[in-house]
Biopython code that builds the backbone (N, CA, C, O; Angstrom):
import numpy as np
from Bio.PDB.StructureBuilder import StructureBuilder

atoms = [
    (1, "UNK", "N", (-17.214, -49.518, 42.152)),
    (1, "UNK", "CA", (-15.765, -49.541, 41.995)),
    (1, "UNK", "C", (-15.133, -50.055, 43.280)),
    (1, "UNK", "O", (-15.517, -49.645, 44.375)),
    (2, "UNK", "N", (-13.980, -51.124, 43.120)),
    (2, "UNK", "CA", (-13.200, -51.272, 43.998)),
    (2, "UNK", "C", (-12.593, -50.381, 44.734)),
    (2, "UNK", "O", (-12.345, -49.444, 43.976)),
    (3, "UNK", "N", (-12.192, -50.130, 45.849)),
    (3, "UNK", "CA", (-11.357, -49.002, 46.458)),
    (3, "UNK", "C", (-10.478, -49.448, 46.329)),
    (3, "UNK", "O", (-9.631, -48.952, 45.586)),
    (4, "UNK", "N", (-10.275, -50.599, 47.001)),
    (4, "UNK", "CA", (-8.658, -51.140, 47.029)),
    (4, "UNK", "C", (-8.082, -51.316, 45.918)),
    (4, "UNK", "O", (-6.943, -50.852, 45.873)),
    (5, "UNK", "N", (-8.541, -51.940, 44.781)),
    (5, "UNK", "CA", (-8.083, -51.818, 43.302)),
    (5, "UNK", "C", (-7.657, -50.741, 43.212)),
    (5, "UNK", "O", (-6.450, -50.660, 43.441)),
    (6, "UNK", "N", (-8.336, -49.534, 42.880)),
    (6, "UNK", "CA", (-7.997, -48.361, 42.577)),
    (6, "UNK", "C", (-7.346, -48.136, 43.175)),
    (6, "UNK", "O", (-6.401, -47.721, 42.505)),
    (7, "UNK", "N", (-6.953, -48.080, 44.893)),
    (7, "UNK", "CA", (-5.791, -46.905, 45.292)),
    (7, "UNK", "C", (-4.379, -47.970, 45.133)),
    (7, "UNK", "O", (-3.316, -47.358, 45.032)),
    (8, "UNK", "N", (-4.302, -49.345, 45.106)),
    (8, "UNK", "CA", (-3.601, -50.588, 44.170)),
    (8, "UNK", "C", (-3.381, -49.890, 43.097)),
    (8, "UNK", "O", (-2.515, -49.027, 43.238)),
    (9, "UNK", "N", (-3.915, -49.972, 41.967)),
    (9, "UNK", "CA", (-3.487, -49.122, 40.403)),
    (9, "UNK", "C", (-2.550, -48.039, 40.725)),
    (9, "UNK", "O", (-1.378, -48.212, 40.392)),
    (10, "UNK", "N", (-3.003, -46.534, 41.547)),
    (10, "UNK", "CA", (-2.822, -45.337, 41.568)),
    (10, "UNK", "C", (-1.491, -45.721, 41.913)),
    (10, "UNK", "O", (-0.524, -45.313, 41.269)),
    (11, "UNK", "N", (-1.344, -46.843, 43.360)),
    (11, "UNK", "CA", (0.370, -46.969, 44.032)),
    (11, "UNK", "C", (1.202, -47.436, 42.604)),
    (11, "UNK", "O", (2.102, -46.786, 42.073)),
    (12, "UNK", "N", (0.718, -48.573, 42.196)),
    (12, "UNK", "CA", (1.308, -49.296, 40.748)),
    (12, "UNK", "C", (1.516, -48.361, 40.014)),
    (12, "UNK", "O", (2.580, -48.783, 39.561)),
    (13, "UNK", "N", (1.309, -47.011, 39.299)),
    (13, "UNK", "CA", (1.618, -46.131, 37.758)),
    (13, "UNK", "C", (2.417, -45.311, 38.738)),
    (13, "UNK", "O", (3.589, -45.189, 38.381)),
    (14, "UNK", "N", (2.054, -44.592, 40.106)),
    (14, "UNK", "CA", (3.208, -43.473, 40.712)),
    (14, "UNK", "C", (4.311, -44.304, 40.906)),
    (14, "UNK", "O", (5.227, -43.495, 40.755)),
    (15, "UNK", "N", (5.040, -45.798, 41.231)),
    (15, "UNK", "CA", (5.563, -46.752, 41.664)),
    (15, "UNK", "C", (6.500, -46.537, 39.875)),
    (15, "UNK", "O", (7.711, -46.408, 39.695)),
    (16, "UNK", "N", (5.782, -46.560, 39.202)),
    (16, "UNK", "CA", (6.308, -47.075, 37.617)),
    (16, "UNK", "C", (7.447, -45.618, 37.416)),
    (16, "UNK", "O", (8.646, -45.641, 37.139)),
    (17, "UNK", "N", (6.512, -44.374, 37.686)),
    (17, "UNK", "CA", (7.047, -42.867, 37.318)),
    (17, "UNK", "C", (8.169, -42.491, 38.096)),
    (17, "UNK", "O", (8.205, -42.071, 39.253)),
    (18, "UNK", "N", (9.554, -42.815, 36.866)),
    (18, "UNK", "CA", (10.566, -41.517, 37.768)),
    (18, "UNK", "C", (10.403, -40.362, 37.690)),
    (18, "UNK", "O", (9.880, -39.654, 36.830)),
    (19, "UNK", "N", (10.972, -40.119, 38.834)),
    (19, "UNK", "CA", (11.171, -38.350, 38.764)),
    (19, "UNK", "C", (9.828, -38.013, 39.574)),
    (19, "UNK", "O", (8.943, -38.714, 40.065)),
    (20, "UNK", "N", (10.033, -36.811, 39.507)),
    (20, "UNK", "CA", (8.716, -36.054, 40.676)),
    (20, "UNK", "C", (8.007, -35.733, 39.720)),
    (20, "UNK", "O", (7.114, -35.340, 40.472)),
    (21, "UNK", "N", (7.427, -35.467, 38.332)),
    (21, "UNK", "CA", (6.820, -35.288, 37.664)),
    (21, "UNK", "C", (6.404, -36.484, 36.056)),
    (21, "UNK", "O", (7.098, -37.332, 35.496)),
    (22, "UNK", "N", (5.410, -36.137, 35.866)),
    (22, "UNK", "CA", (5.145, -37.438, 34.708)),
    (22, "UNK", "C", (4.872, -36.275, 33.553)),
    (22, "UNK", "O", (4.604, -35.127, 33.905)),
    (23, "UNK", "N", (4.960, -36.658, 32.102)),
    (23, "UNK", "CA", (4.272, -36.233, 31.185)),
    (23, "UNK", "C", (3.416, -37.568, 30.813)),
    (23, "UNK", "O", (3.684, -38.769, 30.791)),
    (24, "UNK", "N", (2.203, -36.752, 30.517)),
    (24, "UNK", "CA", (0.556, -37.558, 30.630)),
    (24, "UNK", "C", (-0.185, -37.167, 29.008)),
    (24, "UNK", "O", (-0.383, -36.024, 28.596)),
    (25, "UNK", "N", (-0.525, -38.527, 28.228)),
    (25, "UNK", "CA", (-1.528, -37.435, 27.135)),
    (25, "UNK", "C", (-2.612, -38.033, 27.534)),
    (25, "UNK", "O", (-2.767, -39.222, 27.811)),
    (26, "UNK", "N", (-3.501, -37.009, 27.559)),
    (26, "UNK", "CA", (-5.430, -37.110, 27.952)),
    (26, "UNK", "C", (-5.776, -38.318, 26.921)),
    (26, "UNK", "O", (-5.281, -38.595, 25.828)),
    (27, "UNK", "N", (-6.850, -38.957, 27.705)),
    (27, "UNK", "CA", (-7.818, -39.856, 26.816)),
    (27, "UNK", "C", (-9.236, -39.292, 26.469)),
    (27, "UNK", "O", (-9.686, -38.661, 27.426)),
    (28, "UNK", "N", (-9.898, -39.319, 25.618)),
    (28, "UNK", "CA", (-11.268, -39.338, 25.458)),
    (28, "UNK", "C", (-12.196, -39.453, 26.429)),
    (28, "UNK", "O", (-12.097, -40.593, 26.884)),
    (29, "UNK", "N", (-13.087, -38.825, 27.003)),
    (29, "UNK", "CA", (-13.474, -38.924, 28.262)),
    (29, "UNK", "C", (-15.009, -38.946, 27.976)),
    (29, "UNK", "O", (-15.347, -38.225, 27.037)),
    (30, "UNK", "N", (-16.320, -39.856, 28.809)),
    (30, "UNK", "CA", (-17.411, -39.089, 28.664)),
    (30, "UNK", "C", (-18.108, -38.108, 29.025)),
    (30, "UNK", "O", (-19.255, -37.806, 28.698)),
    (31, "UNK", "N", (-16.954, -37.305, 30.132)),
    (31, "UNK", "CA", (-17.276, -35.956, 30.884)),
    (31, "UNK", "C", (-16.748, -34.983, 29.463)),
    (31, "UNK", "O", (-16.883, -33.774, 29.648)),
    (32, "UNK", "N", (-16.348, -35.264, 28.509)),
    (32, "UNK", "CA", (-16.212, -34.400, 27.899)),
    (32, "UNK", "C", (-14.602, -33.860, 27.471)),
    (32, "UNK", "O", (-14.318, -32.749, 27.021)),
    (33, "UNK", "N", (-13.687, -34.963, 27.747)),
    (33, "UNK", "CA", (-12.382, -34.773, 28.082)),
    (33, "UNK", "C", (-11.945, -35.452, 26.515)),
    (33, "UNK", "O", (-12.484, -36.419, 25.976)),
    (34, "UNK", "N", (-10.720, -34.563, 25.947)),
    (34, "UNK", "CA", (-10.669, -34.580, 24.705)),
    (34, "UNK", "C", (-9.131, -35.311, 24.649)),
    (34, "UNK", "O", (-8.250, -35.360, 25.508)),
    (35, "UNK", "N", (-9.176, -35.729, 23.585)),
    (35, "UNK", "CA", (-7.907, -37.138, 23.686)),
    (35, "UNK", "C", (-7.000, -36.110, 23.030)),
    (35, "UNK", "O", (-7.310, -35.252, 22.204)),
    (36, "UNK", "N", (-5.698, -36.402, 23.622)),
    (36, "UNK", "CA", (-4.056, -36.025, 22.591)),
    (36, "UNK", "C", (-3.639, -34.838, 23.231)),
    (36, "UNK", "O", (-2.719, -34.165, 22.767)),
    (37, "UNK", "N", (-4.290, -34.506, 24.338)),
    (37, "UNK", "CA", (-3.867, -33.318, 25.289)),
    (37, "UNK", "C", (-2.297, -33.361, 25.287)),
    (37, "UNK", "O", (-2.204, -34.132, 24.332)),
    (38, "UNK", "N", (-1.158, -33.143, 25.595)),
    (38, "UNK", "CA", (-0.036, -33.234, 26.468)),
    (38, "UNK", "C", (0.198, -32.391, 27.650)),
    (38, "UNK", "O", (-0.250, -31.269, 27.883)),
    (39, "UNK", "N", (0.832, -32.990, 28.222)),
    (39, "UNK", "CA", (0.626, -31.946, 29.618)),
    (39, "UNK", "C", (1.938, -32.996, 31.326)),
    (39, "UNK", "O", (2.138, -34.138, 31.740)),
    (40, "UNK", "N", (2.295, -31.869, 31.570)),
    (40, "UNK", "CA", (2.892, -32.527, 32.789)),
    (40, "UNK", "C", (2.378, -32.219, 34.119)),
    (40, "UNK", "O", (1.960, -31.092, 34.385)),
    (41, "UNK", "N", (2.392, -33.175, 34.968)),
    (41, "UNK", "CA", (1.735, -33.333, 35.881)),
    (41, "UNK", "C", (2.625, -33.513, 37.180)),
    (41, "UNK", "O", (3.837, -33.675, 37.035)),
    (42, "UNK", "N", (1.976, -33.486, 38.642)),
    (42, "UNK", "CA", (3.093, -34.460, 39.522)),
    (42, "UNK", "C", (2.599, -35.967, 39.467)),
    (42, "UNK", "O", (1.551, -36.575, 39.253)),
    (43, "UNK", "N", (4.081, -36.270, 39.815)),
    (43, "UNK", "CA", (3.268, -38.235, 39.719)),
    (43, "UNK", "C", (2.062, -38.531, 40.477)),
    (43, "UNK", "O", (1.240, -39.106, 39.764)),
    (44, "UNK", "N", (1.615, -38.318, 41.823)),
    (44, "UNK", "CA", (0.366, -38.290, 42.098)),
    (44, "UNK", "C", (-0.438, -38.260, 41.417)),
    (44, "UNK", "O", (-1.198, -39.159, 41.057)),
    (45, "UNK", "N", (-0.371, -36.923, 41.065)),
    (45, "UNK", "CA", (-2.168, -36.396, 40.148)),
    (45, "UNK", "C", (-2.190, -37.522, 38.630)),
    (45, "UNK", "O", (-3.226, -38.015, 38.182)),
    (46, "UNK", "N", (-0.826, -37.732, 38.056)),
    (46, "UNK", "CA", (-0.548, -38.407, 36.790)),
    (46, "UNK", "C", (-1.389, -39.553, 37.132)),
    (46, "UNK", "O", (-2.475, -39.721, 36.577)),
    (47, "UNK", "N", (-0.738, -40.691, 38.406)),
    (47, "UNK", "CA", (-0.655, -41.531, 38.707)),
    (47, "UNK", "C", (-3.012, -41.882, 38.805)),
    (47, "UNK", "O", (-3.777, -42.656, 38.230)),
    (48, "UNK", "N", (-3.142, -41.001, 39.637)),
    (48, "UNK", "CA", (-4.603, -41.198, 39.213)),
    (48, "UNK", "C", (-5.475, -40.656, 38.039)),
    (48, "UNK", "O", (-6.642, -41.016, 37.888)),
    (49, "UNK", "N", (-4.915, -39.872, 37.311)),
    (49, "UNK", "CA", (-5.330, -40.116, 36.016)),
    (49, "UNK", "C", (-5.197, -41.144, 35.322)),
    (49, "UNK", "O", (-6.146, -41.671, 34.741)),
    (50, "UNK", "N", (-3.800, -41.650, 35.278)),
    (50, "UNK", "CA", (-3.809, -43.001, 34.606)),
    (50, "UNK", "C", (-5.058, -44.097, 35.111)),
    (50, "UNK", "O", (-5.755, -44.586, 34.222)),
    (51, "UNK", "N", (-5.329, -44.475, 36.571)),
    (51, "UNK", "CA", (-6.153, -45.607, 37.315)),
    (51, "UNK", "C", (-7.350, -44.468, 36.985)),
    (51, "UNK", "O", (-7.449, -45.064, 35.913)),
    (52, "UNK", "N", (-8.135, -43.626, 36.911)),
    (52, "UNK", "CA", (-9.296, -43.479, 36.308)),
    (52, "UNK", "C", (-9.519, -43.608, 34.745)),
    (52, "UNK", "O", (-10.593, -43.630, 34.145)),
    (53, "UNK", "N", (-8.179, -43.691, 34.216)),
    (53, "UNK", "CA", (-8.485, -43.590, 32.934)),
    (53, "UNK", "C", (-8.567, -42.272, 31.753)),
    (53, "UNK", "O", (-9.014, -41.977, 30.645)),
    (54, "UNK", "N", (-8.047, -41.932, 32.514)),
    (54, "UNK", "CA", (-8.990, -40.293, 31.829)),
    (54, "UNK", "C", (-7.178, -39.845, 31.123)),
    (54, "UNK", "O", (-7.330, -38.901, 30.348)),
    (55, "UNK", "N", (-5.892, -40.197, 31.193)),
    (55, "UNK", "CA", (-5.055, -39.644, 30.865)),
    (55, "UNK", "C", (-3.961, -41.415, 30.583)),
    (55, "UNK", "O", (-4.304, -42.332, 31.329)),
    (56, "UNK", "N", (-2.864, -41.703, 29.636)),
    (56, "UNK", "CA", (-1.944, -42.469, 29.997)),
    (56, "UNK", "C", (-0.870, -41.408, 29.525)),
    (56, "UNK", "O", (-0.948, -40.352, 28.898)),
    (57, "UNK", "N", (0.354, -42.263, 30.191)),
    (57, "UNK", "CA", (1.788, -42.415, 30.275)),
    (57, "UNK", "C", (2.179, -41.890, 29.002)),
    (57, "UNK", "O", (1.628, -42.517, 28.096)),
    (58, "UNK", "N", (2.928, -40.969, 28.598)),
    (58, "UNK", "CA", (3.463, -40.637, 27.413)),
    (58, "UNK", "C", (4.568, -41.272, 27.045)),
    (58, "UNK", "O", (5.395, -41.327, 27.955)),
    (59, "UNK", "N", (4.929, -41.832, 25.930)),
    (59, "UNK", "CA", (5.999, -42.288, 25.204)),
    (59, "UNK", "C", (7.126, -42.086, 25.271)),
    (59, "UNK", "O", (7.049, -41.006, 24.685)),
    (60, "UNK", "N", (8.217, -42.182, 25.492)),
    (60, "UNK", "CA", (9.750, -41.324, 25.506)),
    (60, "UNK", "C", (9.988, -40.242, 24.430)),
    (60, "UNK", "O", (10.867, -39.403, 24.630)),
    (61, "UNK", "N", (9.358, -40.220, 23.462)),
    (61, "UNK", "CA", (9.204, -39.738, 21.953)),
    (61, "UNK", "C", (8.329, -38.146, 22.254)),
    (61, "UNK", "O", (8.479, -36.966, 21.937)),
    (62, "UNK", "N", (7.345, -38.995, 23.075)),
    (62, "UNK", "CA", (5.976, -37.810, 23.175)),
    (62, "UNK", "C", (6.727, -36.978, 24.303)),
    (62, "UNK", "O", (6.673, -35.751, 24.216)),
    (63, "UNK", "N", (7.378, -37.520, 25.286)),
    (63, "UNK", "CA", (7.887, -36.516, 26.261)),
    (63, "UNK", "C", (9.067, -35.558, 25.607)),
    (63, "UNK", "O", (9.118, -34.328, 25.626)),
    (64, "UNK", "N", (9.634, -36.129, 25.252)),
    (64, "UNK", "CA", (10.628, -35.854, 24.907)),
    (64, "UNK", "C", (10.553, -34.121, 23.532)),
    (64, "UNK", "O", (11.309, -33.179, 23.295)),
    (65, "UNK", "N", (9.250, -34.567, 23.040)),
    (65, "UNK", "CA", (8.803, -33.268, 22.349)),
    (65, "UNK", "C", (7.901, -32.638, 22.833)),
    (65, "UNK", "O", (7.429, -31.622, 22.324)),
    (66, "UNK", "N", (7.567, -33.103, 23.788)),
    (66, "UNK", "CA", (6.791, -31.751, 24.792)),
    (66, "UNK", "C", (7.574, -31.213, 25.514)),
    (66, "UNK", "O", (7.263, -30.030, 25.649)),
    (67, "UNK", "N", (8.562, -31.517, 26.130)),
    (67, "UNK", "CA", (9.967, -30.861, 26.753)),
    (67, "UNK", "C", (10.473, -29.906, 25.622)),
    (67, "UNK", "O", (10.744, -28.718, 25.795)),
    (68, "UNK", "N", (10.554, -30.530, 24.542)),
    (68, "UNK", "CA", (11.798, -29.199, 23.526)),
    (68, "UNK", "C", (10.416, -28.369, 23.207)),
    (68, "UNK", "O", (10.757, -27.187, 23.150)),
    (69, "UNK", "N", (9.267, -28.457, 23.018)),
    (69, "UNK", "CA", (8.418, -27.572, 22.956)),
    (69, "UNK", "C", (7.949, -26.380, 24.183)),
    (69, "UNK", "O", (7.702, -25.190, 23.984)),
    (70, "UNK", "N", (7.925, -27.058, 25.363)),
    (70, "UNK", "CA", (8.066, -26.266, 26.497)),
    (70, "UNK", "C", (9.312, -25.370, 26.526)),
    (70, "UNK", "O", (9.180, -24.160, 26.707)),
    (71, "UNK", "N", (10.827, -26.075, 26.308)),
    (71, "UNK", "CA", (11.583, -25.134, 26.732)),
    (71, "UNK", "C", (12.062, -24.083, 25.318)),
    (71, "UNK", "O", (12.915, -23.214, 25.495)),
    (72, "UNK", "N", (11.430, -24.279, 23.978)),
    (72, "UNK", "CA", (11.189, -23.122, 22.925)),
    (72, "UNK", "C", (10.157, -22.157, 23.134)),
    (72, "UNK", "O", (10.177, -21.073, 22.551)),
    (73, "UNK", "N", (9.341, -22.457, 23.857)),
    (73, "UNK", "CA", (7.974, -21.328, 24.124)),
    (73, "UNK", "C", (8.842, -20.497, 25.651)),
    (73, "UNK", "O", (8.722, -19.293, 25.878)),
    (74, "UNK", "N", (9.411, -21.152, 26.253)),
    (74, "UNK", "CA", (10.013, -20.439, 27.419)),
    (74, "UNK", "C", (11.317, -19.324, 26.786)),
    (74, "UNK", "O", (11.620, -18.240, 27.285)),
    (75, "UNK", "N", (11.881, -19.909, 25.677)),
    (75, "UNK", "CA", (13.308, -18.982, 25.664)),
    (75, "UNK", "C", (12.417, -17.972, 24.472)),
    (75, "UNK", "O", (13.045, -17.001, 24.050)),
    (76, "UNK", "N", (10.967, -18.189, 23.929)),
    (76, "UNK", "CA", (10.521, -17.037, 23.070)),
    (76, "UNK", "C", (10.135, -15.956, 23.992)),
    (76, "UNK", "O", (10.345, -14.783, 23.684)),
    (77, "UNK", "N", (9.385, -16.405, 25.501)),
    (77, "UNK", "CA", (9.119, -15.852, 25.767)),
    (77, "UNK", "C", (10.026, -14.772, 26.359)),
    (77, "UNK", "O", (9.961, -13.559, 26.161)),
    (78, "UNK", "N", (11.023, -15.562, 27.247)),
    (78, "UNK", "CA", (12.253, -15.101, 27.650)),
    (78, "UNK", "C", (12.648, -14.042, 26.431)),
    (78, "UNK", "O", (12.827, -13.076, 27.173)),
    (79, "UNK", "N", (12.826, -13.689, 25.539)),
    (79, "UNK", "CA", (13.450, -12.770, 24.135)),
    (79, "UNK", "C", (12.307, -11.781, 24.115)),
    (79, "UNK", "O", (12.608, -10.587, 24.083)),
    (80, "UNK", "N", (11.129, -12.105, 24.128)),
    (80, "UNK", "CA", (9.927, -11.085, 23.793)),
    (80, "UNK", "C", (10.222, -10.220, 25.171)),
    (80, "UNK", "O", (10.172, -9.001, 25.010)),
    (81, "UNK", "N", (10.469, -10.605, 26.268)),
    (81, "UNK", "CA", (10.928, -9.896, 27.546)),
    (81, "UNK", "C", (11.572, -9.031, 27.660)),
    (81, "UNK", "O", (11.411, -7.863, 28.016)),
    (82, "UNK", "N", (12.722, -9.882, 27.196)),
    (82, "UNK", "CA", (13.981, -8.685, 26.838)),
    (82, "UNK", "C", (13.712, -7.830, 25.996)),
    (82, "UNK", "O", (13.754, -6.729, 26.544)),
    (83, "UNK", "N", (13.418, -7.741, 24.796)),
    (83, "UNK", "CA", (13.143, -6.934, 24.094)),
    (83, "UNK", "C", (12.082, -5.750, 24.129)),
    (83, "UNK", "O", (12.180, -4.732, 23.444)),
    (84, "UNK", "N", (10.791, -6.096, 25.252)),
    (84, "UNK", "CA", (10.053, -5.096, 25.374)),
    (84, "UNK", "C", (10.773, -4.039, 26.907)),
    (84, "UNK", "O", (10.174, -2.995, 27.163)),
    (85, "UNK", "N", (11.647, -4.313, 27.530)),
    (85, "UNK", "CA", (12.060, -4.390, 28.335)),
    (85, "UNK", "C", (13.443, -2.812, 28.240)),
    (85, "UNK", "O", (14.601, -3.039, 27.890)),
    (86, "UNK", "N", (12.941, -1.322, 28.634)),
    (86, "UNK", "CA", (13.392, -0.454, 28.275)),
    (86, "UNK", "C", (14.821, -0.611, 28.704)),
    (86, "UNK", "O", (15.192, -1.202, 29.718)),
    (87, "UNK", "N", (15.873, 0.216, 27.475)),
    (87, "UNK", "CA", (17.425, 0.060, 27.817)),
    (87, "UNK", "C", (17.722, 1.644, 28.529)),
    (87, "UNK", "O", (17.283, 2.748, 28.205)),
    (88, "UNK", "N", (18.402, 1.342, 29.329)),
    (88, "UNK", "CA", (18.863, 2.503, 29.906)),
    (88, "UNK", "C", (20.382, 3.020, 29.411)),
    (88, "UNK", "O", (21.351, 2.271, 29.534)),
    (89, "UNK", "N", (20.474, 4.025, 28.987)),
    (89, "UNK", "CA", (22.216, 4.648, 28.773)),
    (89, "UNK", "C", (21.874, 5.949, 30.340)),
    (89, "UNK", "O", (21.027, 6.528, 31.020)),
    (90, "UNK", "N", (23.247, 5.722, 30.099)),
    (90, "UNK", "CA", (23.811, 6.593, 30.730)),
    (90, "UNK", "C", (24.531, 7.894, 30.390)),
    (90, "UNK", "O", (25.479, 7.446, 29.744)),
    (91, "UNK", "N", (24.704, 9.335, 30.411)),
    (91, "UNK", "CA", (25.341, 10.288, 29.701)),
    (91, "UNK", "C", (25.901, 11.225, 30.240)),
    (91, "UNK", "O", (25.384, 11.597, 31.293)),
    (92, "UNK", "N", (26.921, 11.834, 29.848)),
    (92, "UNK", "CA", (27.693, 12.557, 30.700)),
    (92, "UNK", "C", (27.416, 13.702, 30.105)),
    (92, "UNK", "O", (26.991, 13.968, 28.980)),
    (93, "UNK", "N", (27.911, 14.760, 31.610)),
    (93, "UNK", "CA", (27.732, 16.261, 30.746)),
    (93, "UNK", "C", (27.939, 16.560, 29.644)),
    (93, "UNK", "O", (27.134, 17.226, 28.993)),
    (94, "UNK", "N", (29.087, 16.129, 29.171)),
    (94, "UNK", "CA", (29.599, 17.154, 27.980)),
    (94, "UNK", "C", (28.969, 15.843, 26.987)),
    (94, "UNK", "O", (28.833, 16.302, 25.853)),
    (95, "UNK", "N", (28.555, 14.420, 27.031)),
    (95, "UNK", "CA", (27.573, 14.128, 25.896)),
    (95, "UNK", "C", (26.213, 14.823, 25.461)),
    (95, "UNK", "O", (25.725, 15.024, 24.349)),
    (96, "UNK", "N", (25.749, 15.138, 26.842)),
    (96, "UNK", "CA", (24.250, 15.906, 26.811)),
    (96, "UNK", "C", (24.435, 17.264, 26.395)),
    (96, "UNK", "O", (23.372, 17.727, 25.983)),
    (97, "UNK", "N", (25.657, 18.302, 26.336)),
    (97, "UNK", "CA", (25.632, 19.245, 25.928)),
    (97, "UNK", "C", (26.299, 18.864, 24.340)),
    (97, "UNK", "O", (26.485, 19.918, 23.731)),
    (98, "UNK", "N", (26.605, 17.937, 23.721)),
    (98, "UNK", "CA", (26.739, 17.621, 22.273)),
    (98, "UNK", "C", (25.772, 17.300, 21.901)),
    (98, "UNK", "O", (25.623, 17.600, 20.716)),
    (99, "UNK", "N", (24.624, 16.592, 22.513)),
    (99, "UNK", "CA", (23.355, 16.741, 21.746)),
    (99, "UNK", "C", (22.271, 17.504, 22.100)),
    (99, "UNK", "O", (21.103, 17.116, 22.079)),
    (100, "UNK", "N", (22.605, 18.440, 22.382)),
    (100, "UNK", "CA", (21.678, 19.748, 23.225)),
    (100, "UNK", "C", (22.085, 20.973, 21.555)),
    (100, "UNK", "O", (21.482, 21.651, 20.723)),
    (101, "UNK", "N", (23.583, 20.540, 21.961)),
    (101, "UNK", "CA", (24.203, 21.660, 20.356)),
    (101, "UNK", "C", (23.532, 20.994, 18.993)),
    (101, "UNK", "O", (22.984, 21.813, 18.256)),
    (102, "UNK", "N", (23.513, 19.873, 18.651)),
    (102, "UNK", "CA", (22.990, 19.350, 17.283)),
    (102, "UNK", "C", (21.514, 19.255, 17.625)),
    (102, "UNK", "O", (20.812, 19.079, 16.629)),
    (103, "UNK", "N", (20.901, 19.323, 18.715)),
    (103, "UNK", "CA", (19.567, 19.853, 18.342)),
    (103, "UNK", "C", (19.501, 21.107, 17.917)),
    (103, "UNK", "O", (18.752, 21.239, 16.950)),
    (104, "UNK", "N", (19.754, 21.584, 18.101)),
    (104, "UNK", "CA", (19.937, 23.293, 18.285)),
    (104, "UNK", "C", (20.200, 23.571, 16.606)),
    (104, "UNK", "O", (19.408, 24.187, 15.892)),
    (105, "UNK", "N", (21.184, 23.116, 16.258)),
    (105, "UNK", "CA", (21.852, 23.436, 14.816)),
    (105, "UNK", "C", (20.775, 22.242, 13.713)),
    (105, "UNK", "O", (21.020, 22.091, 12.516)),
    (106, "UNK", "N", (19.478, 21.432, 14.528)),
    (106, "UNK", "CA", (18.721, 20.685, 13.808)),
    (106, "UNK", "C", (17.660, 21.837, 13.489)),
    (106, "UNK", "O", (17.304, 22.157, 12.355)),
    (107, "UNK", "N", (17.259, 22.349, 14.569)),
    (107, "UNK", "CA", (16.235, 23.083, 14.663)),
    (107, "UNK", "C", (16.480, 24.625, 13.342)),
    (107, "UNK", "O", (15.734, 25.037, 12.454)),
    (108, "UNK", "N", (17.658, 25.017, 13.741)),
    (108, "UNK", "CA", (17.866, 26.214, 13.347)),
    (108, "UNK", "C", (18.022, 26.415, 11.254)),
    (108, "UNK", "O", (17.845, 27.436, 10.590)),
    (109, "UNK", "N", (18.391, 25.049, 10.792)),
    (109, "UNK", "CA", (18.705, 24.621, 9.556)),
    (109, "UNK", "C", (16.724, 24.557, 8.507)),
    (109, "UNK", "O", (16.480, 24.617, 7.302)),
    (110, "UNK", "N", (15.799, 24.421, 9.707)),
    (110, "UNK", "CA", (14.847, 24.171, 9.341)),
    (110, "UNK", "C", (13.971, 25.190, 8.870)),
    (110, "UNK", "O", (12.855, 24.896, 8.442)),
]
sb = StructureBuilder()
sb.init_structure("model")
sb.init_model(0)
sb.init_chain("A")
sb.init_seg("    ")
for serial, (resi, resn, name, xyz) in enumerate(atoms, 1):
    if name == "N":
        sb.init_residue(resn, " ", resi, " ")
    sb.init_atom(name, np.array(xyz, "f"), 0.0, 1.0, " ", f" {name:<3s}", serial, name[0])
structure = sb.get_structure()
């Protein structure tokens, strides 16, 4: 392998990528690397995946639904949070002695 080619390519695809991050889908690999991955990366790491081959450039289409998929798994998770997430009240004397009395008159009915 060329060196200079390659670290040439790697400057050329980080050069192409706005933004500080790329979305990348995996290619078929013979290490064993399975095609249609999605995944975001920083442009660096993107940038030499693309020049080894092992990942390209996602589509505006493909990013664009790995973003609304990322940020729906974030606001589920965000809700499952909240929800396991104990509520606190607060109670004042004379609430705690109104339900101190209807226990009392629960218990006694039984």
């Amino acid at each position: 392998m060329d060196m200079k080619s390659y670290y040439r390519r790697i400057r050329e695809v980080e050069a192409s990528i706005a933004g500080k991050d790329a979305v990348v889908v995996s290619e078929e690999t013979a290490d064993g690397g399975r095609a249609g991955i999605v995944s975001e990366a920083p442009k660096g790491v993107a940038a030499r995946w693309v020049a080894e081959g092992r990942a390209r450039l996602a589509s505006d289409s493909e990013a664009k639904d790995y973003v609304a998929t990322i940020r729906e798994r974030h606001q589920q998770a965000e809700e499952a949070r909240r929800r396991a997430k104990p509520s606190l009240a607060v109670l004042t004397a004379e609430d705690l002695q109104t339900l101190r009395g209807s226990f009392k008159l629960d218990r006694q009915s039984k």
